[in-house]
C-alpha positions in Angstrom: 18.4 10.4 -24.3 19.1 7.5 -26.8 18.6 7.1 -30.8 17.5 3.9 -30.5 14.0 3.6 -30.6 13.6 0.9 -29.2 14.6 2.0 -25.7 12.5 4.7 -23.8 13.9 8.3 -23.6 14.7 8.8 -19.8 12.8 12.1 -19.6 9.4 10.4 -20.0 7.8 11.8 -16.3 6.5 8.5 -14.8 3.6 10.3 -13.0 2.2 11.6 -16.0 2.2 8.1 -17.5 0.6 6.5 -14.8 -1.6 9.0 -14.4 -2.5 9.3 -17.6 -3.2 5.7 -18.0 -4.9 5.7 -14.5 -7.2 8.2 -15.3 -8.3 6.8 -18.8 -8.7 3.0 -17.0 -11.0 5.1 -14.5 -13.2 6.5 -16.6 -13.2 3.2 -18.9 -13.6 0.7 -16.0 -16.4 2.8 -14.5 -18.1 2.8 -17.5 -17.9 -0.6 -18.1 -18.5 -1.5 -14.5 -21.8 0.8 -15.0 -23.3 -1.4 -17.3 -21.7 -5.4 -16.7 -23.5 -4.7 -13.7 -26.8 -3.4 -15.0 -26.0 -6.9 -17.8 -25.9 -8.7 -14.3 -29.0 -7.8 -13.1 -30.6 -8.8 -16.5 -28.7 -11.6 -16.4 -30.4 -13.1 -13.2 -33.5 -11.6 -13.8 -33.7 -13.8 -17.0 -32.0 -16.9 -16.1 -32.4 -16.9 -12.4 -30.5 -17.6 -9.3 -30.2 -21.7 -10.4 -28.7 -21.2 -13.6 -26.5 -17.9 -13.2 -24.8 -20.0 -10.5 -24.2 -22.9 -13.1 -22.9 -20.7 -15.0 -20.4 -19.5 -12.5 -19.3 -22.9 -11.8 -18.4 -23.4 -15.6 -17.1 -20.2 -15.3 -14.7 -21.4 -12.1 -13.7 -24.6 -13.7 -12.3 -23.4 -17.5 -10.3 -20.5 -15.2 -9.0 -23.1 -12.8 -7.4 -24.4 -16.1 -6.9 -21.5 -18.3 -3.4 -20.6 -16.6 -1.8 -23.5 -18.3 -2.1 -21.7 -21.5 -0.3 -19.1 -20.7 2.1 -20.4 -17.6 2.9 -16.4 -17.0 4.9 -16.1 -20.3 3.0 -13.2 -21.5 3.2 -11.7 -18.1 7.1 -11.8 -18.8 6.9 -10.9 -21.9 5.4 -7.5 -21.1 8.1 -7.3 -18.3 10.8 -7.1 -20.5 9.3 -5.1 -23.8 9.0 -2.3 -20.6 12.5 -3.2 -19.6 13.3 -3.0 -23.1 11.9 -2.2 -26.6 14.0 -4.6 -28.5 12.7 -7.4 -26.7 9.4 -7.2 -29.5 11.2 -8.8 -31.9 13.2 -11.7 -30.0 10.1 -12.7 -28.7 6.6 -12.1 -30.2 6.5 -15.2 -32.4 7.7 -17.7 -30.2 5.1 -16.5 -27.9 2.2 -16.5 -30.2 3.7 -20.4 -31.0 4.2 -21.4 -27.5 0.3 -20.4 -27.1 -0.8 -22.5 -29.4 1.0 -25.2 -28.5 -0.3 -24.8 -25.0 -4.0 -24.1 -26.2 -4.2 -27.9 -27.5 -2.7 -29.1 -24.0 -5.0 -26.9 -22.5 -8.0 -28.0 -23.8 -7.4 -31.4 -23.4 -6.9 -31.4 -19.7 -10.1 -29.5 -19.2 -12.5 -31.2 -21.0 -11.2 -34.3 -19.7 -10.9 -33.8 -16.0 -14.3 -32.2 -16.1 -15.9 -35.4 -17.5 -14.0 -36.9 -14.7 -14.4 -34.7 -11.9 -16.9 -32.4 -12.4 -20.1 -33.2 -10.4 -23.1 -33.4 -10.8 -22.3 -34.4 -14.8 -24.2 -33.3 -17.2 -24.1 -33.0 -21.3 -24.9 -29.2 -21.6 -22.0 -28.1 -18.9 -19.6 -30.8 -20.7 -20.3 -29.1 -24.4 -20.0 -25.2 -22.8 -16.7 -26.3 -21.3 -15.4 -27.3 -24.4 -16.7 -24.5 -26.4 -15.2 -22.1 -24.1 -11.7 -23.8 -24.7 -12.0 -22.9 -28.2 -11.1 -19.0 -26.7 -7.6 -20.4 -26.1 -6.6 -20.5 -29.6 -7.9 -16.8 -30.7 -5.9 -15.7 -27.8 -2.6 -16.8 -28.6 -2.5 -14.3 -30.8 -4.6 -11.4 -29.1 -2.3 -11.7 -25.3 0.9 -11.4 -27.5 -0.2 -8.3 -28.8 -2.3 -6.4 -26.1 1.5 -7.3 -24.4 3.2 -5.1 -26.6 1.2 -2.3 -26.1 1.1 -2.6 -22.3 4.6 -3.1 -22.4 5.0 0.6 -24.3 2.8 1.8 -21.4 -0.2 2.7 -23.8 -2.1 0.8 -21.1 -5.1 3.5 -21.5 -5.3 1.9 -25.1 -5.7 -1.8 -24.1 -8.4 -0.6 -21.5 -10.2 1.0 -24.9 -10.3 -2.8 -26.0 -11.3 -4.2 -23.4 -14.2 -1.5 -22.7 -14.5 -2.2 -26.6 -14.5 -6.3 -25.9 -17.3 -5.8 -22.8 -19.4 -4.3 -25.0 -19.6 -6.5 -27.7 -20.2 -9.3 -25.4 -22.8 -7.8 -23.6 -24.3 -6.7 -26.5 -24.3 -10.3 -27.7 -25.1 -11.4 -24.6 -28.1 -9.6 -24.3 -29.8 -10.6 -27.7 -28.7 -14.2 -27.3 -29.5 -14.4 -23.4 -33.0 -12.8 -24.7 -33.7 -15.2 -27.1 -32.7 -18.3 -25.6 -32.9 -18.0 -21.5 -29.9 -20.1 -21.2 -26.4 -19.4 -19.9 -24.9 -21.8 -22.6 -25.4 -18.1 -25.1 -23.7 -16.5 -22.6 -20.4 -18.9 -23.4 -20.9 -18.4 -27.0 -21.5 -14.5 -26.6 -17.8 -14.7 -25.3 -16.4 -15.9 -29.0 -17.7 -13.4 -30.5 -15.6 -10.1 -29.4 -11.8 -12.1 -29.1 -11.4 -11.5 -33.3 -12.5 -7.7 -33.2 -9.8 -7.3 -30.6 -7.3 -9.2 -32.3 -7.9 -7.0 -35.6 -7.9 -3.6 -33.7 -4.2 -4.5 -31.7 -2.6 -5.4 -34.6 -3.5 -2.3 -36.2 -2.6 -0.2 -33.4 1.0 -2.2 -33.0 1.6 -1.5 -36.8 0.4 2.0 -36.4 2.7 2.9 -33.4 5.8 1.0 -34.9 5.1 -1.3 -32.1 5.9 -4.1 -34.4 5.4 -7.4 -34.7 8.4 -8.3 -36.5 8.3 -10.4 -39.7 7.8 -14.3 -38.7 10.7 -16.2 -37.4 10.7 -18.6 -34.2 13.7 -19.8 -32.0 13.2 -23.1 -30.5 16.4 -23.0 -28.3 14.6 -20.0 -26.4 11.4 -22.1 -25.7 12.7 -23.8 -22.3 14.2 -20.4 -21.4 10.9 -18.7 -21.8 9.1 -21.2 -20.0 11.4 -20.8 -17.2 11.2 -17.1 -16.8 7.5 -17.2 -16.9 7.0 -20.3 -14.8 6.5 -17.7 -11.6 4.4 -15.4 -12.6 2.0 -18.3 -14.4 2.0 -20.0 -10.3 1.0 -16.5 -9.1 -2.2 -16.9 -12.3 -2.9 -20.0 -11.0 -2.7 -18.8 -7.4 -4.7 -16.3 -7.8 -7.4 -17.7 -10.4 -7.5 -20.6 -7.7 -8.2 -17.9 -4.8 -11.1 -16.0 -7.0 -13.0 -19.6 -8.3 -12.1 -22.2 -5.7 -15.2 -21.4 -3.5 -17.9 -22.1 -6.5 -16.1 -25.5 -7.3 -16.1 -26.2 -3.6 -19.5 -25.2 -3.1 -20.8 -27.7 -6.5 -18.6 -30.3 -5.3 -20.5 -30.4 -1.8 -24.0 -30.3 -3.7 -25.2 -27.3 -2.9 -27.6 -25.8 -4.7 -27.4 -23.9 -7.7 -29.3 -21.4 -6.2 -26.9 -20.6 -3.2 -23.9 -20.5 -5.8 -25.8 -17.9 -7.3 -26.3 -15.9 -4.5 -22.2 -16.3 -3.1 -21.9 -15.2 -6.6 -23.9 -12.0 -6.5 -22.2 -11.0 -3.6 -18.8 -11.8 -4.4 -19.1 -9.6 -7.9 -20.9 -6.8 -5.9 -17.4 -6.6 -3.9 -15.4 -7.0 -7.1 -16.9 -4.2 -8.7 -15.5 -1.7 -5.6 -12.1 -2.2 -6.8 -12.1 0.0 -10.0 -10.2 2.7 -9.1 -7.6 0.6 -7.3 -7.2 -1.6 -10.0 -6.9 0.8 -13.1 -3.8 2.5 -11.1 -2.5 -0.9 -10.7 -2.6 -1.7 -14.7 -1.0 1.8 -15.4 2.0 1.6 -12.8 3.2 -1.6 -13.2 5.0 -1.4 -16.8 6.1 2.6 -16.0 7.6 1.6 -13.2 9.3 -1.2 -14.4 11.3 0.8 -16.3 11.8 3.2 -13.8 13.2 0.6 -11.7 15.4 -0.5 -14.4 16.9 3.0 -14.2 16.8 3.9 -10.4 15.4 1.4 -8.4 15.5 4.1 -5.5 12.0 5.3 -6.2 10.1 2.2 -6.0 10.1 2.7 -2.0 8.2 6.0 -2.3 5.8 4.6 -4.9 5.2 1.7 -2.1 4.0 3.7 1.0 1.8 6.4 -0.9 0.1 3.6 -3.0 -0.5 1.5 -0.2 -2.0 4.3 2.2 -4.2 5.5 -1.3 -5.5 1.9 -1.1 -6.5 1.8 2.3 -7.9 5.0 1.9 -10.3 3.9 -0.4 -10.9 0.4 0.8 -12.0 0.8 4.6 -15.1 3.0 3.8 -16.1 1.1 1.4 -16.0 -2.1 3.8 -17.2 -1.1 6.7 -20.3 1.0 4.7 -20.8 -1.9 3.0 -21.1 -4.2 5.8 -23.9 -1.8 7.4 -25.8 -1.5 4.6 -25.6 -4.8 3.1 -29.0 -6.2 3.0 -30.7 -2.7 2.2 -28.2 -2.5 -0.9 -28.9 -6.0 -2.0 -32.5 -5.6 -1.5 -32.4 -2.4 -3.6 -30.3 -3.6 -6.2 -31.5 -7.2 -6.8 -34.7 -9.4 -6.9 -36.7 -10.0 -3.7 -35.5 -13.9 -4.2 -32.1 -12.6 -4.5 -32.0 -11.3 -0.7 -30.3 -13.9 0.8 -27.1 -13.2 -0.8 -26.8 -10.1 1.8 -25.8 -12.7 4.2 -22.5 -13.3 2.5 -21.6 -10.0 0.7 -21.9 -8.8 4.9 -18.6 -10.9 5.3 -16.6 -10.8 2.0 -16.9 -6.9 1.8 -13.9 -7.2 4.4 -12.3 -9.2 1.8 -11.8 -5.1 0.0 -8.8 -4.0 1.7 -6.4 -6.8 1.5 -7.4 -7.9 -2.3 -6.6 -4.8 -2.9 -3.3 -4.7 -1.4 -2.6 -8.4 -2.3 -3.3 -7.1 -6.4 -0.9 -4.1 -5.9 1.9 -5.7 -4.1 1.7 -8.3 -6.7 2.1 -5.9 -9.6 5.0 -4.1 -7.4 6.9 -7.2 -7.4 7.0 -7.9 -10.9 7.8 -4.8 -11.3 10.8 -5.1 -9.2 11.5 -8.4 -10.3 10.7 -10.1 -7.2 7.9 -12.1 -9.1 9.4 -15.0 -7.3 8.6 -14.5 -3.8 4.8 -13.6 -5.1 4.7 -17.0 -6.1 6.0 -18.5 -3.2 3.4 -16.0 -1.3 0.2 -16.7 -3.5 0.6 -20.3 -3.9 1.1 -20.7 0.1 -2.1 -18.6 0.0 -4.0 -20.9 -2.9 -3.2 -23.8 -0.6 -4.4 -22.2 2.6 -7.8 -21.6 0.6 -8.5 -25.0 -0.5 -8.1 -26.1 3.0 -10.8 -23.3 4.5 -12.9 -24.0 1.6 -13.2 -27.1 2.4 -13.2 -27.0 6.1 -16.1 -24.4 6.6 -18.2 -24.5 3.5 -19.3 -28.2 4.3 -21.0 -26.8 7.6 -21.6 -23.2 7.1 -22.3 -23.1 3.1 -22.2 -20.3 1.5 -20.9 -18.2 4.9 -18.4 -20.4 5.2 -17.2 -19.7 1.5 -17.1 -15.9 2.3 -15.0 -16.4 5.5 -12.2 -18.3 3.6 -12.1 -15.7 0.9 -11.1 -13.1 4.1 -9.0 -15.6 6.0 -6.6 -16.4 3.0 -7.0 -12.9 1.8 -5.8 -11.4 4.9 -3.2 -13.9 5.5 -1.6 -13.1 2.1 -1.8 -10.0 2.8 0.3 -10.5 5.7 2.8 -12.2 3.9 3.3 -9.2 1.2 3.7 -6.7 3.9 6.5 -8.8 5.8 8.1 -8.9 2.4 8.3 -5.3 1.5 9.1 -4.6 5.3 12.1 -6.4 4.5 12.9 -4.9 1.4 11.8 -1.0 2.1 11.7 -1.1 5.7 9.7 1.1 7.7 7.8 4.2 6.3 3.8 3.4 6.2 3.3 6.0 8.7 0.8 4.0 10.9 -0.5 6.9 12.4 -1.7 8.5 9.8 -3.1 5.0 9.4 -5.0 5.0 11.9 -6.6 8.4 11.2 -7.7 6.8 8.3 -9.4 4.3 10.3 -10.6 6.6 12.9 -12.6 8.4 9.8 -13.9 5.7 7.9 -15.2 4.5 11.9 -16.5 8.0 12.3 -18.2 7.5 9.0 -19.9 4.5 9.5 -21.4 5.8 12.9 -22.6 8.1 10.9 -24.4 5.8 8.3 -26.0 3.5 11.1 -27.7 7.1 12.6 -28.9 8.2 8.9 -30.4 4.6 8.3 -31.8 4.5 11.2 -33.8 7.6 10.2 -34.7 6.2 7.5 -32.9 8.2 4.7 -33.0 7.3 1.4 -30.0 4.8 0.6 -28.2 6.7 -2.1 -29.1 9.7 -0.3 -27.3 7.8 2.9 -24.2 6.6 1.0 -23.9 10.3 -0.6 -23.8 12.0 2.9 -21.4 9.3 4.1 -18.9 9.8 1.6 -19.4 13.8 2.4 -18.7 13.0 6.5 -15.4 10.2 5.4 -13.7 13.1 3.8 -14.4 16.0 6.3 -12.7 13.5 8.8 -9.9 12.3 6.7 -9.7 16.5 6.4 -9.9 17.3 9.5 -7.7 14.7 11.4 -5.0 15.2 9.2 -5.0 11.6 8.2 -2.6 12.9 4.7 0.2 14.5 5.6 0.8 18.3 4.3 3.5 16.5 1.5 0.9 14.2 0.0 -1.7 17.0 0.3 0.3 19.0 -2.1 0.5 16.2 -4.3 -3.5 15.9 -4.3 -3.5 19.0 -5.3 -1.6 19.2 -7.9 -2.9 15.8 -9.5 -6.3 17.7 -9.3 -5.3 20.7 -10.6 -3.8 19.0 -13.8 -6.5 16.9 -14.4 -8.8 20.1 -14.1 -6.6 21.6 -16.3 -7.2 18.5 -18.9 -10.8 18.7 -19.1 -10.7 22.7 -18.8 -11.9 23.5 -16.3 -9.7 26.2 -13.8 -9.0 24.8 -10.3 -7.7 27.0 -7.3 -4.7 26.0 -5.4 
């Protein structure tokens, strides 16, 4: 225990932190996944499958440049307030500064190369880019702060904002996408939600004697700085370049709008699977951060449980998505919309490995191997390019779906060589395969119900019934991490009242 106040009591129980912060990102992210999804549907509905995959171009092009306003400084910067308290005030103006700075560069180089490059040209794609740029500036200020509060691992309150942000975008969205049937209001929806945020962090910052310290900027640190967060702002650009390359690709090779739109549909449908996955990422990183500062003998353990949790959740998901691809897309989308079954078949199997690749990259900042996850995600950017470009000419939007698994799995690769080297054995691969072995069983199991003709959510309900009977009765957990279900269950049960048996 320390009186400083700055630095964290050593007491603090890092499950209960992360789970804490897990469960509130759960419960926020499913919510918000609940209805950005039902906004999607509108969304196509209205503007249809031609300009909804304009819009995602746009979309892929300002995020292909976006990283160069941050260059991963903010990323540090919530590294080291978890490291350490005190590093609020050495560094929350000169980041807010440094932002700015970078917002004018930013700006520049993305209008600009998209009147250069961006094909075909037109006036209306020009003027969205540029409006969206103007985002930049407001969050120079907003990153700084939402950093602060990450970095004091109140991560369940910066997934309130941005359940907060959604709403007032799809809110805005909706009236203006209404009114107009154009996705130029859906770039301008985007303004409106980034100075509600900024007003609502600062509160809470000042509220929680967060900070931000009184004004003052050290120019000798800038280079510094810049240095420190040149890694993880490769591993933005990486992986921003991984997510949007395949819609830039797929414009640049002049195919339709249309079939952008439907690569689209399919690749969010996959996106939204990874909510659980992803809101236990957010939460663990800064905790264990400072656990590793402290004993960096636990982040091993932390390593083989998370990754077997992940797989646990990813394979059903892949391999019942796969089966019931094109009655899901026909149920949840337009009649016109079909096609995009095709694709969201293939990049389903893209699940498992984005979401090891997002864990083990949130493990090694926490570790502070951010370096090597640049090295890994850049060789994986580049690997991406090249498959985009070699099978989408051909194949389309197929093509686009195989190099999102290809470099996805080969990443993954890469990450699990890494830690192999730096935990060494322990995954337990045959408890693995059990894991396997169920989610198989499971999807036998699926293909026999719709064959019968069950009712889809009736048929995914049942399947997820049969996945855990096997996982049960194979013994894919072992009886340690059984125990450790059950006790997460039983204090969560305990939160919400409600009395749970051993």
């Amino acid at each position: 225990m320390t009186n400083d106040n700055n630095t964290p009591t050593e007491n603090r129980s890092a499950g209960r932190i992360i789970l804490r912060n897990t469960l509130f990102g759960v419960g926020s992210q499913i919510a918000l996944r609940i209805v950005s999804f039902l906004f999607q549907i509108f969304v196509i509905r209205t503007l249809g499958d031609a300009e909804f995959g304009t819009y995602n171009v746009i979309i892929s092009w300002v995020s292909y440049f976006q990283v160069l306003g941050d260059l991963g400084i903010t990323q540090y910067f919530r590294r080291e307030i978890a490291r350490d308290r005190s590093a609020t005030g050495r560094y929350f103006w000169d980041m807010v500064v440094l932002r700015l700075l970078l917002a004018v560069v930013t700006s520049i180089v993305t209008i600009g190369s998209a009147f250069i490059f961006l094909t075909p040209y037109s006036s209306e794609k020009l003027l969205a880019i540029a409006l969206f740029c103007g985002t930049y500036f407001f969050q120079a200020f907003l990153y700084p702060l939402l950093m602060v509060i990450e970095g004091n691992e109140r991560v369940d309150i910066s997934q309130m904002f941005n359940v907060i942000g959604q709403i007032v975008i799809l809110i805005a969205g909706f009236i203006l996408v209404s009114i107009s049937k154009s996705f130029f209001w859906l770039i301008i929806a985007g303004f409106i939600n980034i100075p509600v945020l900024i007003f609502l962090a600062y509160r809470v910052v000042k509220r929680n004697n967060f900070g931000p310290p009184s004004f003052h900027i050290n120019r000798s640190m800038w280079w510094g700085i810049l240095q420190y967060g040149l890694p993880f702002g490769l591993i933005q650009f990486a992986l921003t370049s991984n997510r949007f390359a395949d819609r830039i690709v797929l414009n640049q090779f002049q195919f339709s709008a249309a079939e952008i739109g439907w690569y689209s549909i399919a690749y969010n449908l996959t996106l939204n699977f990874t909510t659980l996955a992803q809101a236990f990422n957010d939460a663990f990183q800064p905790t264990l951060a400072r656990e590793h500062a402290g004993d960096p003998t636990k982040a091993p353990r932390w390593y083989f449980r998370s990754v077997k949790m992940m797989l646990f959740l990813a394979l059903p998901i892949a391999i019942g998505g796969m089966l019931l691809s094109e009655p899901l897309i026909s149920t949840l989308y337009k009649p016109q919309n079909r096609a995009a079954y095709i694709a969201f078949f293939i990049i389903i199997w893209d699940l498992p490995a984005v979401l090891y690749n997002n864990f083990c990259g949130n493990m090694t900042t926490a570790i502070v191997k951010e370096r090597a996850a640049a090295r890994i995600n850049v060789t994986q950017s580049i690997v991406n390019i090249v498959v985009n470009i070699v099978l989408i000419r051909p194949l389309g939007m197929i093509g686009a779906a195989f190099a999102t698994v290809i470099s996805d799995t080969y990443a993954a690769s890469l990450f699990y060589l890494l830690f192999r080297r730096e935990f060494g054995p322990g995954l337990g691969f045959k408890h693995l395969l059990r894991v396997l072995a169920s989610a198989i069983g499971m999807g036998a199991v699926i293909v026999i119900l719709h064959e019968l003709g069950i009712n889809l959510f009736i048929t995914i309900a049942l399947g997820v019934v049969v996945y855990l009977a096997f996982i049960w009765l194979t013994k894919a957990f072992t009886d340690e991490e059984r125990a450790l279900i059950r006790g997460i269950v039983q204090r969560v049960t305990r939160k919400i009242g409600i009395s749970a048996q051993a």
